[in-house]
N, C-alpha and C positions, 0 to 999 in steps of 0.2 A: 504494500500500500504506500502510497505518495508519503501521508502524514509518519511513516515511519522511517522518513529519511534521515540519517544521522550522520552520515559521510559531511564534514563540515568542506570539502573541496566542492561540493554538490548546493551551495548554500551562494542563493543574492540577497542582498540588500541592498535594494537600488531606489533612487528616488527619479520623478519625474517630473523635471524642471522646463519653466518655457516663459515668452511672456504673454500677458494677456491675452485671452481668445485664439491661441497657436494650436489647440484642441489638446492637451494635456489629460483630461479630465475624460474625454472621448475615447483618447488612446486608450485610459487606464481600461474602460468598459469593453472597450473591445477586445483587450487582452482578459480581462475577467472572463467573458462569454466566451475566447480562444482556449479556453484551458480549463473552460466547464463548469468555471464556479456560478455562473449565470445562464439564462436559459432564452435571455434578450438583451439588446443591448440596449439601456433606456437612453431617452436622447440628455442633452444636460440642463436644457430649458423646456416642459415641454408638460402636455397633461398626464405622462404617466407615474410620475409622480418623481419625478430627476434621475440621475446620475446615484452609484451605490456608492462613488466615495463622497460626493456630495448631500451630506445626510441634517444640516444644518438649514432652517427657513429659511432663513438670509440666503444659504445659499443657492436655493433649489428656484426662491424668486427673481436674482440677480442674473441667474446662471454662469457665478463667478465661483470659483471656489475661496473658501477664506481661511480653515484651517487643515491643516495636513490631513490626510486620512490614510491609514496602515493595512494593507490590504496581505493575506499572506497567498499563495497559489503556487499549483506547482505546474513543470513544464519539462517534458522529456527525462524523468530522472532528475532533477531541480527541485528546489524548493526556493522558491524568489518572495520576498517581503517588499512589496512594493508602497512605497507614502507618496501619496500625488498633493502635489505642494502648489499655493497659492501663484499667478503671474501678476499679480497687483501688487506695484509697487508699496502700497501701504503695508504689504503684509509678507513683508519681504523679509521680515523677522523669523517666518514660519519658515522657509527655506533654510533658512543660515542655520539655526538650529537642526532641521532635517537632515541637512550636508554633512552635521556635523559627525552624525552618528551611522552612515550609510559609507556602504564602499564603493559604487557606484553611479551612473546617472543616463540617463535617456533622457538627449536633448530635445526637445521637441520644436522646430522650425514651423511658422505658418509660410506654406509656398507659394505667396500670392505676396506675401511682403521680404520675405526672406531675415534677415538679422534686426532684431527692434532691439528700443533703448533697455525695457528689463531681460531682452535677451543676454544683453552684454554685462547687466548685473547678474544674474543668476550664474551667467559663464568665471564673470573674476569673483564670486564665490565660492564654486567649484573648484576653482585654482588655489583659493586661500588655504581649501581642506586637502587640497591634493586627492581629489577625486573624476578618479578615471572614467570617460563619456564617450558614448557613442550618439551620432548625432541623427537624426528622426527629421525629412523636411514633408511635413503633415501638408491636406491637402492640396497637392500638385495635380487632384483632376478636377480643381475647382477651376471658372477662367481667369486670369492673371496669375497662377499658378503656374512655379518654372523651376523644378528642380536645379537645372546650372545655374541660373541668375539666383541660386538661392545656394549654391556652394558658393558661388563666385563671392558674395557676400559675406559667409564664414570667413572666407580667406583675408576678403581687406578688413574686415572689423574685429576678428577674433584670433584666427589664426589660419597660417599658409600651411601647417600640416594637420588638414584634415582632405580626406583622401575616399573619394566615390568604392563602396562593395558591392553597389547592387546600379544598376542606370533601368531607369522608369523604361516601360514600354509604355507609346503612345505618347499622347500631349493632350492637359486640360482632361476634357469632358472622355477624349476615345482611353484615357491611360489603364491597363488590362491587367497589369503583372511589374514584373522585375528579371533583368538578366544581372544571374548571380555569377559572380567575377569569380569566384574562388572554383566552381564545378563546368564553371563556364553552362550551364542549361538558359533556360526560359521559365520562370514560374507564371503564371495566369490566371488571372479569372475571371467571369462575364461581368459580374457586379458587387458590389460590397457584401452583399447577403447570402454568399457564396460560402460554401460549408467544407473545401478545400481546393486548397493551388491543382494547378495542372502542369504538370512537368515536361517539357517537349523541348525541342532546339530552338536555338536565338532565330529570330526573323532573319532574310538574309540581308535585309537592308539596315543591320545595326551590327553585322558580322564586324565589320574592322573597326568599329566606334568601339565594342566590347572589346575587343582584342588592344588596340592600343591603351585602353582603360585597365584593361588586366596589366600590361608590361607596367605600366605607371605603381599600377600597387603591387605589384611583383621586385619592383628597385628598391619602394619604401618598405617591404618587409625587410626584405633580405640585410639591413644594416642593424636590425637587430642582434646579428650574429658573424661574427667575421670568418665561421667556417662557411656558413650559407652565401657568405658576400663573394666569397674567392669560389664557388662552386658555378656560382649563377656566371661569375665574369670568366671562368674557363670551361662549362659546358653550356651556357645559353638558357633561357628562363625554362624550359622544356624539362629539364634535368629538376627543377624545383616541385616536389611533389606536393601533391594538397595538404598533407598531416604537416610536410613541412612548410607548408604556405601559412595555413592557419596558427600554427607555434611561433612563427616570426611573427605574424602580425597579432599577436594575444600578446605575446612581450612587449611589444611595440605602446600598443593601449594601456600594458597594466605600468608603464613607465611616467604615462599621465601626461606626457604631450606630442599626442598624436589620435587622431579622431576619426574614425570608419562612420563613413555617410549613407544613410540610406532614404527613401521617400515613398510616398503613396498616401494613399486614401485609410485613414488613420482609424474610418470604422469598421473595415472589412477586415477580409482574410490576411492579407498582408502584413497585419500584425503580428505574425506566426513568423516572416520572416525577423523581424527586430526580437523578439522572444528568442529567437535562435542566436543570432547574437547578445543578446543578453547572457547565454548560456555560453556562449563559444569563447567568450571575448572579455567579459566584464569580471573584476576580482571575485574570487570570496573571502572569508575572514581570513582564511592563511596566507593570502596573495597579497593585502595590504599592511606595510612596515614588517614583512615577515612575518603576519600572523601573532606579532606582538602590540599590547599595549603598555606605557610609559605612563608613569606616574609618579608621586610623591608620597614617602611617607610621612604622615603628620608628627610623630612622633619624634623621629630623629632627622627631619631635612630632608634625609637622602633618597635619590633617582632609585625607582624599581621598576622592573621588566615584569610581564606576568605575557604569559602564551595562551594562546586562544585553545584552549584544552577544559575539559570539563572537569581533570583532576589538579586542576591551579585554585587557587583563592578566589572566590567568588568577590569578579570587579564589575562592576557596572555604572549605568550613566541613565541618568534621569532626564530624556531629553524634549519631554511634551505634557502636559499634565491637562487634564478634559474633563467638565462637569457633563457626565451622561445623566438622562432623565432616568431611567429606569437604575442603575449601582452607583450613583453620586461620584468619587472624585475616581478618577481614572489614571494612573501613571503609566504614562510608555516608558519602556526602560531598553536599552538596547544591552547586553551580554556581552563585554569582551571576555573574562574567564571564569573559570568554575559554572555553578549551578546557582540559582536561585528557583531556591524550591515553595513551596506553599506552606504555611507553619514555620517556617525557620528564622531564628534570629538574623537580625543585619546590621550594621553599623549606619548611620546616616555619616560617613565622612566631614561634610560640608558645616552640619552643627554640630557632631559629637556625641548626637547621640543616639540611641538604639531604638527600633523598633523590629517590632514582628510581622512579618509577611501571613498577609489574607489570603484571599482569592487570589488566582492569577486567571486569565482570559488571552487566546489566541482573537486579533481581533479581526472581523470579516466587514469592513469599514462600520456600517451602524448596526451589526449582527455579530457573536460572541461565543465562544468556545470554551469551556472552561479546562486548564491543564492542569498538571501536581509540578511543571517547573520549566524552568525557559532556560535553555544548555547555551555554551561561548557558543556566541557567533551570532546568536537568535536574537529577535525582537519581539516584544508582548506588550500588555498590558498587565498592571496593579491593582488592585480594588481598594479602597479606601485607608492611601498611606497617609500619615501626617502631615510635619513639619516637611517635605519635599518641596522643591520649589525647580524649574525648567533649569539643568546646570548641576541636579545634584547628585554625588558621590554615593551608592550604596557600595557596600564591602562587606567580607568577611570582620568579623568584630575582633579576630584574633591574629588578623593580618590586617592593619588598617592599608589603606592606599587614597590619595585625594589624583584624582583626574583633572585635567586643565578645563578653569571653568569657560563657559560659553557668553561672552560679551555683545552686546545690544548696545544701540546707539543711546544716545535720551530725544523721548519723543520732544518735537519741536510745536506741535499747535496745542492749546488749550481752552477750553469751554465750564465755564461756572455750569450745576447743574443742581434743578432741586425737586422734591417729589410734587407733583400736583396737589396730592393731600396731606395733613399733616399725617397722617395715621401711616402713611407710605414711607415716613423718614424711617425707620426703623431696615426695614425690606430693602430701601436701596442701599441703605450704607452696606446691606449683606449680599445685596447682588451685585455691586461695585470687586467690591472686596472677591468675590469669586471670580469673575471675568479678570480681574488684575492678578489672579493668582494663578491664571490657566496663560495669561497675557504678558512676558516679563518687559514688551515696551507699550502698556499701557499703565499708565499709573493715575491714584486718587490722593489728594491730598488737601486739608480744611486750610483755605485763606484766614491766616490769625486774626487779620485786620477787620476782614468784613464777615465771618465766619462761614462762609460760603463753601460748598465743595466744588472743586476744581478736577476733573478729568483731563488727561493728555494722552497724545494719541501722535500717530505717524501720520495723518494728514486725513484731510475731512468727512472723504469714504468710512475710515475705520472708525474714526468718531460716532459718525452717523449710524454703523454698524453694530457699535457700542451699544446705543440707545434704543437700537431695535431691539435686540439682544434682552434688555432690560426689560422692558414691557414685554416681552414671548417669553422668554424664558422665567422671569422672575415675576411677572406681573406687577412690575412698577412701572406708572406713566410720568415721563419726567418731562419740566420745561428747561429748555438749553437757552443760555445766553450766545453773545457774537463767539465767533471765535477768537482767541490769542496769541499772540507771538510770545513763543518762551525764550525772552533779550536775557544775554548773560553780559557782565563785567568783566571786565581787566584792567592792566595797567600796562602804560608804555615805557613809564620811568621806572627809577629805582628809589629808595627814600629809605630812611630810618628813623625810628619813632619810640620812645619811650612811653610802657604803660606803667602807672601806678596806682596802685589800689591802696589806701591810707584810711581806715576806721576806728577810729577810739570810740568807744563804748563804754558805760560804766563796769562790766565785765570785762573780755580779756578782748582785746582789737581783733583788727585786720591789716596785715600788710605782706603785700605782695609788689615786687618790682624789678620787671625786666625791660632791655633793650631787644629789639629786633627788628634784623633788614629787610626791605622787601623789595623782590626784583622780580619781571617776567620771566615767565616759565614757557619753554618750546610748547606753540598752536598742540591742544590735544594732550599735552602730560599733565594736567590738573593741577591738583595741590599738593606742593612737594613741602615737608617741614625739614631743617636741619639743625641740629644741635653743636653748636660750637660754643658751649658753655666749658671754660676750662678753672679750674681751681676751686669746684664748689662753690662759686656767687650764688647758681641758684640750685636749693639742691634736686637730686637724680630726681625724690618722689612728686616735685612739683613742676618737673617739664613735659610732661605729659598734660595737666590741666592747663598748662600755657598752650599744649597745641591744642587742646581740643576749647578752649576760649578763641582761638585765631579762626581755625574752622568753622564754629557755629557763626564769629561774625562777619566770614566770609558767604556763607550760605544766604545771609541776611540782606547782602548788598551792603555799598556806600553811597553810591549815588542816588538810585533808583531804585533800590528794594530787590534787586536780583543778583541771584546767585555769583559771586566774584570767580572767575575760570583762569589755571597756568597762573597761577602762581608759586613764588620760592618763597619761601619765610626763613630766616635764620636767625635762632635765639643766641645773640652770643654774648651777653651781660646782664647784670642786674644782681638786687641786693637781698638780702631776705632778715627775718625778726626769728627769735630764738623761740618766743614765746608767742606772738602774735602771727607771723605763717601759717597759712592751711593751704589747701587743694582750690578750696573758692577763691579766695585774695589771688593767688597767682591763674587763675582761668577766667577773673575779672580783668585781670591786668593784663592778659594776651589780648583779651577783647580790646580794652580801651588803648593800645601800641595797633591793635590791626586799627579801628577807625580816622587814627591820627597818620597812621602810615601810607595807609591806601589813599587817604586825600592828596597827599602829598607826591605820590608816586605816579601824576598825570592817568586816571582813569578815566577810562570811554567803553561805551555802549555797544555793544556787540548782537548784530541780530543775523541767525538763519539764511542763509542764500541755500535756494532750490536750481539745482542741477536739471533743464529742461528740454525735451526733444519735444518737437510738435511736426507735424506730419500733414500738411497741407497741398491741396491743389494749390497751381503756380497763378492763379487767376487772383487769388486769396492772399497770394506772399506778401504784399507791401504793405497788408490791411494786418497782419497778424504781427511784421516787424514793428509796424509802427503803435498797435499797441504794448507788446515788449519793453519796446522803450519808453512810452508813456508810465509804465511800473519800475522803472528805475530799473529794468534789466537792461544785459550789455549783451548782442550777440556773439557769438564763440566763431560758430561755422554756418556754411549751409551746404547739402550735395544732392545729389540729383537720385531719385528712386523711381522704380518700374511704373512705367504708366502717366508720366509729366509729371509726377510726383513730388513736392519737395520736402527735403528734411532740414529743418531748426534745431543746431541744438546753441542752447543759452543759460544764462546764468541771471535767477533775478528775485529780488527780496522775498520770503515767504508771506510777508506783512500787505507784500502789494498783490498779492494771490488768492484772495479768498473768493471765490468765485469762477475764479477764472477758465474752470472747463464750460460751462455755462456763456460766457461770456465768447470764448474762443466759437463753442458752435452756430451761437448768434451771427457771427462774423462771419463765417464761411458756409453757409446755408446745412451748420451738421455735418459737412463732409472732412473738417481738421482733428485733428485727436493728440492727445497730448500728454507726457507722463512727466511725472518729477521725481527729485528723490535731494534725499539731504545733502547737500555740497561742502558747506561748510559754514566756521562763523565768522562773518566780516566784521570791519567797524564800521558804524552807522553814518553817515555825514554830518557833522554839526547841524544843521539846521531842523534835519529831523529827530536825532538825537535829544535835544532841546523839547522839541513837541512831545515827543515820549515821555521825559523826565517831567515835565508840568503835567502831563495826564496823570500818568503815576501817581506825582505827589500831592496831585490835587483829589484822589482817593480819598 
């Protein structure tokens, strides 16, 4: 039986990445229905009730996906764990997390546009985890659908070694099959709903198109191997057998830069060939880092190895955490070693402390399997764990190990939110609080000033999705205020500042008193403290309340009440009382040295720039640049795409964006489309700078 696969060489975990609408989500279905876990393929929008990874309202009405979904099935002797992950850059967080824990990917291309703006993020995510791809260009027998114009594309945008294994028969609407380069044949078939390929010889009319397409990936295997290189260059590509064909080019892929292409019509049969290389081509656990996982032990510092083996210390990674309606909190947890079994103690690494494993569940996206334990290499679900949180450590209690955690941006827009009825305050703080805990770049948090709750998000889809979210799932109707820019602070100077804290009381005082410097810190390194206290001025127990007083009144702003970013602080003088010292007086006194210091040290306003492509008809270009720039954006490029097409890409305030898909469709009669994503934090120009700070502080 399939489900009794244990051979870990026989084992994918693969994810399938793409950008919006490139059929991702379609593909997954039609390989679910290829390999019999379905009996249809439902469409992803549509009345039969969605998509099987798409099991979320939100998403079945959008017909977008928005959170990963874990799908397990097998395929020829395989056992493949597939998570079909979000193309929306809002939720772009669900990918990076997914990558993290997966060994492979199937790219998914739409062949009517070829390489899009989240394609190129999903792809330099893939690069970040070193996760090896095979690339997928979906609908090519749509019209403006064009397999080469859609390699040709991989190449300039992504990379020049990815390399055709199958060339589409047909064009558009007639496309029938695939001619496979490796057996040289012809697979076929009359229509999508076609229940298997037909095996026969290439046309004669694409005889030498396949043949010099073969030599081309017969060169690029062959360097995988420098006996196969000297064989091909003294007895001619003929001498290179198929076993030997497909072993150079599986090294080649499991190497992680180089990329076997394939295309077709992403509901049908066809899928059986990308299933095949999934299986022929793509790692399993022993094929990524050798089958080893790295980590840290908490205890003593030091680097440990553990192998993907089921008789190693039970290592694992908590990389998705999901409120089901039917068993409440859900952990995915992905297996690099040993067992986690059902009933057995475990370490939480991340906080220290131990819990006992429930239930566990194989999962079939919104359908469930119950198991006694998830062996290296595998992926499952939890039932009802704790303190976990997306990032976290489970381990053996008696071998600790901590895994390198998973890092998220900080969401950049925010919206005050509050219940319609008073009796609903209760309900949302707890439906908040669980979407932020399934969500690690959404976050909640109470305005001191105005006591308001504040939600933040990756931009204003997820928001909005938030909110749906809250009323379907939680039954709370909430009213949302504008949305906000999350402006962070810095400094350009450097400055030094003395705090001191001086209280006599009729009891025993307060005194606390240091100096320290404060200079910029490199874009993106945050807040670095340094202790250059030499001779005991201040002593060991009180420089820690000096950092953590600098900090809290870094979090607090100087100028405008927001969070100070990259800075260096260093404590390196100050006095102290024998009898009057505590932990308070000196973490008062880091506070009042940061207020005085940061003044001094020229601060300025730092707000969000959004990284942006836009995709317009050429009739439309001078009406879309010149709103652009009307937002304080600065165009970057522009180039020319299939069809008169043109592409924008630009850079331009998030502050001056709210609206703006909306706004773009207005202008181009619906026909522009347009994605963003976080670029980085600039400084604000004086003038509007100023307008910030008096709104601010006229709060």
């Amino acid at each position: 039986m399939a489900s009794e696969i244990k051979d870990l060489s026989k084992f994918r975990n693969i994810g399938i990445i793409a950008h919006i609408d490139a059929g991702k989500t379609t593909t997954s279905e039609a390989i679910l229905y290829r390999t019999g876990l379905k009996h249809k393929i439902s469409l992803v929008k549509g009345d039969d009730g969605g998509a099987t990874t798409d099991w979320m309202e939100q998403e079945k009405e959008r017909g977008i996906t928005i959170t990963s979904a874990a799908v397990t099935t097998y395929w020829k002797g395989h056992k493949i764990n597939i998570i079909d992950t979000p193309g929306h850059i809002d939720f772009t967080a669900e990918v990076e997390r997914s990558l993290r824990v997966l060994d492979g990917a199937v790219v998914v291309f739409d062949g009517k546009m070829g390489v899009e703006a989240q394609s190129e993020t999903v792809w330099r995510q893939a690069t970040k985890y070193g996760v090896p791809r095979i690339c997928f260009v979906n609908k090519i027998n749509q019209i403006g659908g064009d397999f080469y114009k859609s390699l040709d594309s991989i190449h300039k945008r992504l990379s020049k070694n990815a390399v055709a294994i199958h060339l589409p028969i047909g064009f558009e609407k007639d496309i029938c099959g695939v001619v496979d380069l490796i057996d040289m044949k012809a697979y076929t078939y009359k229509d999508y709903a076609d229940h298997e390929l037909t095996v026969g010889e290439i046309p004669a009319d694409m005889l030498e198109k396949a043949k010099n397409a073969r030599s081309m990936l017969v060169e690029e295997a062959v360097q995988a191997d420098e006996a196969l290189m000297e064989k091909f260059f003294n007895q001619g590509e003929e001498a290179i057998t198929e076993i030997e064909l497909k072993a150079a080019l599986r090294k080649r892929v499991l190497d992680g830069d180089f990329y076997l292409v394939t295309g077709g019509d992403g509901r049908g049969v066809i899928v059986e060939k990308v299933l095949d290389l999934v299986a022929d081509y793509l790692p399993s656990p022993l094929d990524r880092d050798q089958g080893q996982t790295v980590g840290i032990n908490p205890k003593t510092g030091e680097q440990e190895i553990r192998k993907a083996s089921d008789s190693e210390p039970l290592t694992a990674l908590a990389f998705k955490i999901a409120s089901d309606p039917f068993v409440g909190k859900l952990v995915f947890i992905r297996v690099y070693a040993g067992k986690l079994t059902s009933g057995s103690g475990v370490l939480n690494a991340t906080t220290g402390n131990k819990e006992r494993i429930g239930r566990i569940v194989r999962m079939f996206a919104d359908k469930r399997e119950e198991i006694s334990e998830i062996c290296a290499g595998d992926i499952a679900a939890v039932v009802g764990m704790k303190d976990v949180t997306t990032g976290t450590t489970i381990c053996d209690p008696a071998h600790p190990i901590h895994l390198e955690d998973i890092s998220f941006p900080e969401p950049p827009v925010s919206i005050a939110v509050e219940p319609k009825t008073k009796s609903d305050q209760e309900k949302m703080g707890l439906g908040l609080s669980k979407l932020a805990e399934e969500d690690p770049t959404f976050k909640v948090h109470t305005d001191e000033e105005t006591g308001q709750t504040i939600i933040s998000g990756m931009g204003e889809l997820h928001l909005e999705i938030i909110i749906d979210r809250l009323k379907k799932e939680h039954n709370v109707e909430a009213n949302t205020g504008a949305p906000q820019v999350a402006y962070r602070e810095t400094i350009r100077g450097t400055a030094e500042a003395q705090g001191k804290h001086v209280k006599q009381s009729g009891g025993s005082g307060q005194y606390g008193d240091v100096w320290v410097k404060f200079e910029p810190n490199e874009p993106g390194k945050g807040f670095e403290f340094i202790d250059q206290i030499k001779g005991g001025v201040v002593p060991q127990e009180f420089r820690k309340p000096v950092q953590k007083g600098i900090e809290e009144t870094l979090q607090g702003g100087v100028i405008a009440g927001y969070p100070v970013v990259d800075v260096k602080a260093t404590l390196y003088d100050g006095s102290y009382h024998d009898v009057d010292s505590n932990e308070l007086a000196f973490k008062l006194a880091g506070s009042l040295a940061t207020k005085a210091g940061i003044q001094k040290a020229n601060p300025v306003l730092l707000e969000p720039v959004m990284k942006m492509e836009i995709t317009t008809p050429e009739e439309f270009m001078g009406d879309v640049i010149g709103d652009i720039n009307s937002r304080r954006g600065r165009i970057d490029s522009m180039e020319d795409l299939n069809g008169g097409a043109k592409l924008i890409k630009a850079f331009c305030p998030l502050a001056n964006l709210f609206g703006y898909t909306s706004d773009l469709r207005s202008m181009s009669q619906g026909r522009a489309a347009s994605t963003m994503e976080l670029h980085a934090y600039e400084e604000v120009p004086p003038n509007v700078a100023q307008e910030v700070i008096e709104k601010r502080n006229a709060k």
